[in-house]
Backbone as CSV, one residue per row, in Angstrom:
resi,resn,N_x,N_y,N_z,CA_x,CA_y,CA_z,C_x,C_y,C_z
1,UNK,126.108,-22.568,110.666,125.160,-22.368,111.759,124.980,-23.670,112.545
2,UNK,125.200,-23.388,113.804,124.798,-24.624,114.598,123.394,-24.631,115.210
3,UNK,122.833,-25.768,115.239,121.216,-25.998,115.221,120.893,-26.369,115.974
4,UNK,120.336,-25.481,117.700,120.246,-26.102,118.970,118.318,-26.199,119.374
5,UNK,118.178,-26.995,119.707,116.995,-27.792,120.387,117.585,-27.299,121.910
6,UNK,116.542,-26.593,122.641,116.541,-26.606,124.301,115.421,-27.248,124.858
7,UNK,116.036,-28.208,126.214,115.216,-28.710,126.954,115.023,-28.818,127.881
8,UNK,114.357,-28.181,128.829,114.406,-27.881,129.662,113.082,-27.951,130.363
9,UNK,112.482,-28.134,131.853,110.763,-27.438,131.763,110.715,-26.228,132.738
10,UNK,112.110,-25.957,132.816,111.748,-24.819,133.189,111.789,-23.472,132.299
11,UNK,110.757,-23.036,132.067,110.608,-21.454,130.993,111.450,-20.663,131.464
12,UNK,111.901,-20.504,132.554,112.733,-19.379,132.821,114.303,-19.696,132.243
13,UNK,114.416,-20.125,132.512,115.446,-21.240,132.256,115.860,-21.545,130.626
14,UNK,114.882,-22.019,129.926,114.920,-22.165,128.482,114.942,-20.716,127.509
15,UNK,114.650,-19.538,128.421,114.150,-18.413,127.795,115.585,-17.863,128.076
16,UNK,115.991,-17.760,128.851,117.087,-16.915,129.141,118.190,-17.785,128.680
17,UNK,118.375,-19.170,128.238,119.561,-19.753,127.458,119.323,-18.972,126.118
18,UNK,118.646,-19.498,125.202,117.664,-18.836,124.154,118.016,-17.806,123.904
19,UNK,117.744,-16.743,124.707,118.378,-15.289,124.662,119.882,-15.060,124.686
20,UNK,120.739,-15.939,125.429,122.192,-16.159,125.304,123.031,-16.383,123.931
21,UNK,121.737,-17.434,123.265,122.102,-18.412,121.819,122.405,-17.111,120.928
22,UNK,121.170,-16.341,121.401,121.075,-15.177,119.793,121.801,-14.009,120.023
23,UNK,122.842,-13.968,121.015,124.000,-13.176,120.867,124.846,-13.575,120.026
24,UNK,125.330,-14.605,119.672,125.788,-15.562,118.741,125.371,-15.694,117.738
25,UNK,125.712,-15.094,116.294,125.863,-15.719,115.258,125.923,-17.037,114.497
26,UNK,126.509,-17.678,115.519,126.787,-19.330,115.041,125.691,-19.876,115.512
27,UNK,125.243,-19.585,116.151,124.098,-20.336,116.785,122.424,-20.075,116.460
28,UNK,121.530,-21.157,115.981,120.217,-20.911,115.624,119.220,-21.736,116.606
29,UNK,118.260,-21.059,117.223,117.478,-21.886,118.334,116.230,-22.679,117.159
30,UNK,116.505,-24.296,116.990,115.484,-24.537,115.947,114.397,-24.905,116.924
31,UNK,114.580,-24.714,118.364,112.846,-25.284,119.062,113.102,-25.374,120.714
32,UNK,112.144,-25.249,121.662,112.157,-25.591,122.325,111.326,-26.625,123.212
33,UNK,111.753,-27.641,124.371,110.413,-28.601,124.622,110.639,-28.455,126.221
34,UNK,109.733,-28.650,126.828,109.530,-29.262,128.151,110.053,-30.069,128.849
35,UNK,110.298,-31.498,127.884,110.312,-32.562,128.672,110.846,-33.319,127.637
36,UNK,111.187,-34.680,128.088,112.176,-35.654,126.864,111.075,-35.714,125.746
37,UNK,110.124,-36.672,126.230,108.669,-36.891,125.352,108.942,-35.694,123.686
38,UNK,108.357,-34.391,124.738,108.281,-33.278,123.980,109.632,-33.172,122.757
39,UNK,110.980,-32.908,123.508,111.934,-32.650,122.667,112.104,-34.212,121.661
40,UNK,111.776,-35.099,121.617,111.921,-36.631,120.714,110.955,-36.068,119.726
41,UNK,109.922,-35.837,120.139,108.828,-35.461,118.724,109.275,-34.318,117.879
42,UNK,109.744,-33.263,118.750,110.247,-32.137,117.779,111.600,-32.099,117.120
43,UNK,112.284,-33.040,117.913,113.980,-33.018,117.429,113.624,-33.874,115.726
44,UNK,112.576,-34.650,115.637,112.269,-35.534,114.305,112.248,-34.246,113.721
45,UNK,111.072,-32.926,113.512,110.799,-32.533,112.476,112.309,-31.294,112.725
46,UNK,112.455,-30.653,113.491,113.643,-30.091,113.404,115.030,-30.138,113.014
47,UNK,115.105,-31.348,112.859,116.909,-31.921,112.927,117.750,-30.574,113.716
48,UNK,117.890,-31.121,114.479,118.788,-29.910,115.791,120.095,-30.855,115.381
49,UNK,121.171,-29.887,115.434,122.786,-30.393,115.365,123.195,-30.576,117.103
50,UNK,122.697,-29.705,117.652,122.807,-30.328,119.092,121.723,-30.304,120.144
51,UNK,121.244,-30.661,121.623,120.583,-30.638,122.026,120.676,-30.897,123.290
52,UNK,120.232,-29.043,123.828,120.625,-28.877,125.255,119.626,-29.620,125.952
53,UNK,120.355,-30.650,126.780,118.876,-31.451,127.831,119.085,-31.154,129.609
54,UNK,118.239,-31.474,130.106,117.972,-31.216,131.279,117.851,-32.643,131.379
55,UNK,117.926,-33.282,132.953,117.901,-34.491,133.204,116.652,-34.658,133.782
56,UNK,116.347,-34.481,135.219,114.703,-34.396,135.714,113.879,-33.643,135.392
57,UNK,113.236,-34.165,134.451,112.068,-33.260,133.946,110.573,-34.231,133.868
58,UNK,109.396,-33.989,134.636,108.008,-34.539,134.443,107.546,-34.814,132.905
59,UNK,107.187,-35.816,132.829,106.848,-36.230,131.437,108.102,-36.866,130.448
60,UNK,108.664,-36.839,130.849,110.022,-37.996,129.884,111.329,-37.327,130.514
61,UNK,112.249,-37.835,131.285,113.474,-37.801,132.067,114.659,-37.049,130.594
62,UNK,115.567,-36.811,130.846,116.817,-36.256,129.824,117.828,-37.691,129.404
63,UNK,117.804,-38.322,130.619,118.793,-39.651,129.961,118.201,-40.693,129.457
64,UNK,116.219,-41.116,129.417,116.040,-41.906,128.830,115.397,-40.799,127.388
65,UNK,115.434,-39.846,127.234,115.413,-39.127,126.021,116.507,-38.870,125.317
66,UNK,117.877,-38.844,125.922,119.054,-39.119,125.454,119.672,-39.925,124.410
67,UNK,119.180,-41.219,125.198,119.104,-42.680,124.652,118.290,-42.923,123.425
68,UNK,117.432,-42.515,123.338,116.245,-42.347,122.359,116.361,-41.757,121.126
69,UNK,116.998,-40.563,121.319,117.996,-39.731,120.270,118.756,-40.515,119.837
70,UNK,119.740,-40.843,120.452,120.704,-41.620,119.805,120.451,-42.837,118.808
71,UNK,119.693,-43.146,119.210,118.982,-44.280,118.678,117.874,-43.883,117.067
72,UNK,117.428,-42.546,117.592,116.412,-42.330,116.306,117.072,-41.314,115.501
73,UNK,117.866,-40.292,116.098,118.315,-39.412,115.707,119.960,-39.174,115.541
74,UNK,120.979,-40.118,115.719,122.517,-40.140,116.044,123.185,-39.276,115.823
75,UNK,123.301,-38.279,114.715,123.642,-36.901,114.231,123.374,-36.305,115.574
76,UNK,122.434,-35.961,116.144,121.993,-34.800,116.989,123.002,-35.581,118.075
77,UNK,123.765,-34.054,118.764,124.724,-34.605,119.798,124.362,-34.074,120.925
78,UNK,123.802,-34.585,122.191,123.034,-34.459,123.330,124.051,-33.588,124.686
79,UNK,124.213,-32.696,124.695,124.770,-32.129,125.273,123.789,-31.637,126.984
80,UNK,124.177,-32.462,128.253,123.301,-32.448,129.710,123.765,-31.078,130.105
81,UNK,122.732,-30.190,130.568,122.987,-29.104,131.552,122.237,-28.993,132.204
82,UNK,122.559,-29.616,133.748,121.368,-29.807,134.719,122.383,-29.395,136.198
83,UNK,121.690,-29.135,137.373,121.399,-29.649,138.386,122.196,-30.360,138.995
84,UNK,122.276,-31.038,138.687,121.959,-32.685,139.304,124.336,-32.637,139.305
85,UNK,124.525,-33.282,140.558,126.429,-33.506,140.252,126.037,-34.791,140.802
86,UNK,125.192,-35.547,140.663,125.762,-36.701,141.272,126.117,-37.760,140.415
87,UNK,126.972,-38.469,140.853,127.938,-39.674,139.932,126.936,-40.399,139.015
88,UNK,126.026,-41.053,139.667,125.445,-41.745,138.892,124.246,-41.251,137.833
89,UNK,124.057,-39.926,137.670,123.524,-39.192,136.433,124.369,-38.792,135.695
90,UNK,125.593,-38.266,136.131,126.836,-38.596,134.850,126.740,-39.599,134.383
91,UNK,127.566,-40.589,135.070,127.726,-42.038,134.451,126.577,-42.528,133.678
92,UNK,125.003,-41.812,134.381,124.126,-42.679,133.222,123.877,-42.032,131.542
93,UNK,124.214,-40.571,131.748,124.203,-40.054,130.631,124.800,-39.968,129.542
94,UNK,126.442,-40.752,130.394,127.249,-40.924,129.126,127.180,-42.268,128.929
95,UNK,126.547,-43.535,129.804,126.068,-44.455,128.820,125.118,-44.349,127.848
96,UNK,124.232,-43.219,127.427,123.001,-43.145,127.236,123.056,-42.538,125.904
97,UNK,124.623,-41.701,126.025,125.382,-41.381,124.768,125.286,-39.516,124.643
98,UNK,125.177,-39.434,125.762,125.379,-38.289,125.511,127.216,-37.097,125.438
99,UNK,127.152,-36.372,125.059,128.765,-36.354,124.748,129.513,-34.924,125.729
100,UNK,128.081,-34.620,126.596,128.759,-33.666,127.628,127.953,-33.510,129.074
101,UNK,128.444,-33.210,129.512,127.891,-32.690,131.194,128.333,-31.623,131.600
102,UNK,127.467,-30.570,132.177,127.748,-29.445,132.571,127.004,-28.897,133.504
103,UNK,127.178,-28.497,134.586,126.492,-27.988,135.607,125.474,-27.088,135.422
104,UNK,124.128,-26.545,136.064,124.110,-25.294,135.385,124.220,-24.056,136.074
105,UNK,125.128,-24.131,136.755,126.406,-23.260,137.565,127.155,-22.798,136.456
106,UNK,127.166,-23.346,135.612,128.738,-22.912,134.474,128.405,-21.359,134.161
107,UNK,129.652,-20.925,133.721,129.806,-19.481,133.043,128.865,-19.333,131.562
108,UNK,129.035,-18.526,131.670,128.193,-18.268,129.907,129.706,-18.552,129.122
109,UNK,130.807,-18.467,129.196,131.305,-18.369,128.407,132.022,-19.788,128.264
110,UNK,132.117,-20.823,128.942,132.137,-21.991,129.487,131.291,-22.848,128.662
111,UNK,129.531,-22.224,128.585,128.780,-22.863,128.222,129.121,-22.405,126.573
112,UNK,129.105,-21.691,125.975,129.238,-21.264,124.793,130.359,-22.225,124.373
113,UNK,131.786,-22.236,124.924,132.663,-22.746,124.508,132.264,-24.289,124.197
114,UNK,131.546,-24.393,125.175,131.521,-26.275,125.426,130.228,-26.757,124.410
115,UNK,129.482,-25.859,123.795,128.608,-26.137,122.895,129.649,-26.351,121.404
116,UNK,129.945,-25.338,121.430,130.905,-24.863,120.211,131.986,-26.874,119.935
117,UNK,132.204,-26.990,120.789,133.584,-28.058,121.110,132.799,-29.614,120.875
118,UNK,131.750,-29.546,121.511,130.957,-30.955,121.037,130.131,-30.674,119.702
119,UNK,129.570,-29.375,119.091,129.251,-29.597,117.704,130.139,-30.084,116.973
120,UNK,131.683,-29.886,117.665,132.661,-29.941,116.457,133.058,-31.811,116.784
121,UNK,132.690,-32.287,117.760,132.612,-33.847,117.347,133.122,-34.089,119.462
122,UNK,133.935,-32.950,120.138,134.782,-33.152,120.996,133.227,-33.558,122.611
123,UNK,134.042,-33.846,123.800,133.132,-34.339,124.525,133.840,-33.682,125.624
124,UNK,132.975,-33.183,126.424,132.858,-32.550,127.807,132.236,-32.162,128.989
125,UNK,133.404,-32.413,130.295,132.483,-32.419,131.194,132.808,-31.639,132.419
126,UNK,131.578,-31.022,133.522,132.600,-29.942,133.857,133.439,-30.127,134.541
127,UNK,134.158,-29.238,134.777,135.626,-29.691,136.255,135.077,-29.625,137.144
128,UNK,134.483,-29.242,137.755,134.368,-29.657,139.307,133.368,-31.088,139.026
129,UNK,132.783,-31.704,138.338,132.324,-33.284,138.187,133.445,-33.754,138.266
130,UNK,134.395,-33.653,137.100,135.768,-34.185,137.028,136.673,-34.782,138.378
131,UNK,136.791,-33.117,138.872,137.812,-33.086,140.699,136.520,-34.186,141.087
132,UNK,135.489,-34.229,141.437,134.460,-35.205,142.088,134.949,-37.106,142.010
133,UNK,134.705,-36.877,140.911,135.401,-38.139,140.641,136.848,-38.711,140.907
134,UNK,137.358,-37.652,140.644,139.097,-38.056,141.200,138.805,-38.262,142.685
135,UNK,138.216,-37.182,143.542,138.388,-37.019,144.569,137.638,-38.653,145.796
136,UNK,136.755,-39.164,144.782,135.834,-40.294,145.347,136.926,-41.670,144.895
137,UNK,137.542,-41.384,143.776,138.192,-42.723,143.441,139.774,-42.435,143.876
138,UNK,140.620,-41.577,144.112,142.007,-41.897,144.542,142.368,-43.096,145.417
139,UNK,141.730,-43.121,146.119,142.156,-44.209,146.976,142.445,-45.898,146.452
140,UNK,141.158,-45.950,145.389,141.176,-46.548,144.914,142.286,-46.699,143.700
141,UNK,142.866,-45.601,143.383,143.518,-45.673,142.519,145.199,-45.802,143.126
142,UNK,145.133,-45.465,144.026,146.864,-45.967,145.228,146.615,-47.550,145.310
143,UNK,145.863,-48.092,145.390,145.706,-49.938,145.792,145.950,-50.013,144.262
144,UNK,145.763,-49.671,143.094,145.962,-50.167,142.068,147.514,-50.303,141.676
145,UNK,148.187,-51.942,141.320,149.394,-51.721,140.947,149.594,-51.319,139.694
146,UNK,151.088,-51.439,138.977,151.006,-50.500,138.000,150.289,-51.371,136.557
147,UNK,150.880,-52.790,136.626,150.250,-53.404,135.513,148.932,-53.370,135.598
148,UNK,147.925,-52.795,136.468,146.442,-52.945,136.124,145.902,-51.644,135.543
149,UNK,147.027,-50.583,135.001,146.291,-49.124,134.883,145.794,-49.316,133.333
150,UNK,145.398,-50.631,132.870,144.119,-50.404,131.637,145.796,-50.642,130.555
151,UNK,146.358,-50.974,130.806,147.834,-50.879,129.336,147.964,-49.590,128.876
152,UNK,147.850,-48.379,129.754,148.064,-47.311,128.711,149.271,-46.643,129.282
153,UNK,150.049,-45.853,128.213,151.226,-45.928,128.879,151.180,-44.460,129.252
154,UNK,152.755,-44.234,129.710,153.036,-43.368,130.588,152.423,-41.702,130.436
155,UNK,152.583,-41.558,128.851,152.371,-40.026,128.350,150.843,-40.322,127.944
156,UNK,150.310,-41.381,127.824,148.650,-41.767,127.745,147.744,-41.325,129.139
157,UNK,148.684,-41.915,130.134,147.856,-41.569,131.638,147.942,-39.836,131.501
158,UNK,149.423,-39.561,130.929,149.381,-37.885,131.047,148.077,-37.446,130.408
159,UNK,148.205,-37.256,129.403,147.107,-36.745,128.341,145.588,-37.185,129.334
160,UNK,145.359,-38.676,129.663,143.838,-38.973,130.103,143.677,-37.846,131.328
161,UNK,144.797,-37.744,132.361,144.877,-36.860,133.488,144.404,-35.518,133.066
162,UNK,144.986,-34.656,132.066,144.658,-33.655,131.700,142.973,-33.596,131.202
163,UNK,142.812,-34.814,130.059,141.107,-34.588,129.707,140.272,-34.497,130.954
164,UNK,140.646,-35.158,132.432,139.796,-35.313,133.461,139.792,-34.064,134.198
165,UNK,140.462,-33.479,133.821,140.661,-31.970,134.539,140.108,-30.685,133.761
166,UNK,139.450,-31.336,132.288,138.484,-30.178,131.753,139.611,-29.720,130.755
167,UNK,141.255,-29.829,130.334,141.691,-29.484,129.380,141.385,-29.712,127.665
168,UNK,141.222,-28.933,126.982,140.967,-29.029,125.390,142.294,-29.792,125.096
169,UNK,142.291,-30.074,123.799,143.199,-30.546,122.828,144.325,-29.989,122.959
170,UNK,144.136,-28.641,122.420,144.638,-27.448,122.384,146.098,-27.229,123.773
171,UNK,144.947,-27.541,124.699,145.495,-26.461,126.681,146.526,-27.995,126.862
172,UNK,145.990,-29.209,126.183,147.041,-30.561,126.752,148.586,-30.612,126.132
173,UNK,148.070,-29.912,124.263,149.482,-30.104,123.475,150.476,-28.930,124.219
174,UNK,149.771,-28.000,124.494,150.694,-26.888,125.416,151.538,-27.279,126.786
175,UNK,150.832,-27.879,127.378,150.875,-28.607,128.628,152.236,-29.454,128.577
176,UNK,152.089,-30.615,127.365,152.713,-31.314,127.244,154.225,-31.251,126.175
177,UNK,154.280,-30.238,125.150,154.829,-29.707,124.375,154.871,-30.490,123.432
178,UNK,153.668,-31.134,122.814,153.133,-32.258,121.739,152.292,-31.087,120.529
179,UNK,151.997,-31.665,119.276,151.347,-31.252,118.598,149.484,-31.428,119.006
180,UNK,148.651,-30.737,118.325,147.538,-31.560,118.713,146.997,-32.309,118.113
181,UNK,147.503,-32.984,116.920,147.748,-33.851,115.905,147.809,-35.095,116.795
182,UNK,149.084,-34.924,117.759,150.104,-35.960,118.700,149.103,-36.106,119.626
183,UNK,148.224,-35.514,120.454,147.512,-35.732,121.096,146.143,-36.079,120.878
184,UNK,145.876,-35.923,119.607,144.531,-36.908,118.971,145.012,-38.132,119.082
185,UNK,145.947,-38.197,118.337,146.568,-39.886,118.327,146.162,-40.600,119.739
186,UNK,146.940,-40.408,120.714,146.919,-40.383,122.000,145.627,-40.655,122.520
187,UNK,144.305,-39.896,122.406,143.343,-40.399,122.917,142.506,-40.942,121.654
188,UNK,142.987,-40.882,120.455,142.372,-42.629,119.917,142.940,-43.568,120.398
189,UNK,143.743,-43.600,121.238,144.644,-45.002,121.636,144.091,-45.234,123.149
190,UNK,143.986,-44.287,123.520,143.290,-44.304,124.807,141.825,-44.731,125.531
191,UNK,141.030,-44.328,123.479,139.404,-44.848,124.215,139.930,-46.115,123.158
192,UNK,140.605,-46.858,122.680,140.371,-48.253,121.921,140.916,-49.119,123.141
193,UNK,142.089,-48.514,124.103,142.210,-49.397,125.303,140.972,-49.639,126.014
194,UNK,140.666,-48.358,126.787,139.626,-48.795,127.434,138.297,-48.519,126.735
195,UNK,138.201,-49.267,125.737,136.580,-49.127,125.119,136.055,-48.699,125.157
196,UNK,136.037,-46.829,125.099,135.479,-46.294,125.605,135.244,-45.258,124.047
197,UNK,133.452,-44.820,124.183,133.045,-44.094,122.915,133.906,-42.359,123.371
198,UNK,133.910,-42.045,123.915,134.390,-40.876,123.859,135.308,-40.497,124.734
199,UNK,135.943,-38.993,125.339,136.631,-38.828,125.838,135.994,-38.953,127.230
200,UNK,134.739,-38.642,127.797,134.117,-38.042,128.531,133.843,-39.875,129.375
201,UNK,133.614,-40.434,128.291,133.520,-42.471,128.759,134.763,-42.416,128.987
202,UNK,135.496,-41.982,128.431,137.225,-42.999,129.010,137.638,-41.872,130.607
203,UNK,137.189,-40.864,131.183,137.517,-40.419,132.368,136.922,-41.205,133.409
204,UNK,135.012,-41.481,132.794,134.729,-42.574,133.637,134.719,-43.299,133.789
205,UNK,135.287,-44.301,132.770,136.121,-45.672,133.053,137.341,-45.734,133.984
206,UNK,138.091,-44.573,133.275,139.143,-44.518,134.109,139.175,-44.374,135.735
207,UNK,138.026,-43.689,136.209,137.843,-43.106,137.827,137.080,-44.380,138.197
208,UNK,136.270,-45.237,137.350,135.887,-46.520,138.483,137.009,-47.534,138.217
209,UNK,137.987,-47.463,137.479,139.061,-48.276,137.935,139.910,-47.834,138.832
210,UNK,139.769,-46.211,139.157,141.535,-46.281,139.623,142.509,-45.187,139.378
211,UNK,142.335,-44.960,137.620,143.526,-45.096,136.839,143.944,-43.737,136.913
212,UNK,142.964,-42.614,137.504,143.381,-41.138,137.755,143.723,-40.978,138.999
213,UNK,144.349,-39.960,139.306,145.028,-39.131,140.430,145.035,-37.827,140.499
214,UNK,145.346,-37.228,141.301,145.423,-35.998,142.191,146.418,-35.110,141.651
């Protein structure tokens, strides 16, 4: 059973995810909160395995409650579904440690999947954030010569290209005709280049250098 905390302040909103969860078997709603404040006090007595957050919310924000988790709670894996596409609430959420972003435009079945994929340790974010980012940094990434693309090599940029485009493990070894064994390897080698904690940090490292394309 996976153990979700929702956060959200909007009731409509939290009620009708909620109702989504318990079509699902795998899934147990251990609480819901309002606001960061709210979900930090209850995520203590609950231990939630993951925890759907909202970013603007009155009374404690989603990325400095993010941060906070991580910090008090590290197990619980903070999964953002908000609103909000702009660059710099991504970028702050996955400094903040959270291990996904998702619109809340997404499909139900999108969202299900992408819960399912970060309980299991994986990090995601949606594609059209993804295309966003490519689409703001290409240019930047044509002025880049080739020795500055971070040392990663040729079938590394492949594989990072694919994670930035929303592909699983799974959709890249197909892609590429690799095991997905071969392609774990690959992006452990990929976030120890660019220092990056997860998959979801190494796209946005990669798009303020450059290092993706079109």
């Amino acid at each position: 059973m996976i153990r979700v905390l929702v956060v959200d302040d909007h009731p409509t909103f939290r009620q009708g995810l909620i109702s989504v969860l318990q079509q699902y078997p795998e899934f147990v709603t251990v609480g819901q909160a309002a606001n960061g404040e709210q979900a930090m006090a209850l995520a203590k007595q609950v231990q939630p395995d993951i925890v759907i957050m909202d970013i603007c919310m009155p009374g404690g924000d989603g990325i400095a409650a993010t941060m906070a988790l991580q910090q008090k709670l590290p197990q619980a894996k903070v999964l953002i579904v908000t609103v909000s596409a702009k660059d710099e609430d991504l970028f702050a959420a996955i400094k903040a440690g959270a291990k996904g972003y998702l619109l809340k435009s997404v499909g139900v079945k999108e969202l299900i999947d992408s819960i399912k994929l970060v309980a299991k340790g994986e990090a995601i974010v949606s594609p059209s954030m993804a295309v966003r980012l490519l689409d703001e940094f290409k240019q930047a990434g044509k002025e880049k010569p080739e020795k500055e693309l971070g040392g990663l090599s040729l079938r590394e940029q492949e594989v990072l290209q694919l994670v930035a485009q929303g592909a699983s493990n799974k959709e890249i070894a197909i892609k590429l005709f690799v095991s997905e064994t071969t392609v774990k390897a690959h992006l452990r080698s990929i976030l120890d280049k660019l220092h990056a904690r997860n998959r979801v940090e190494a796209v946005a490292i990669a798009a303020k250098r450059g290092l993706l394309k079109k």
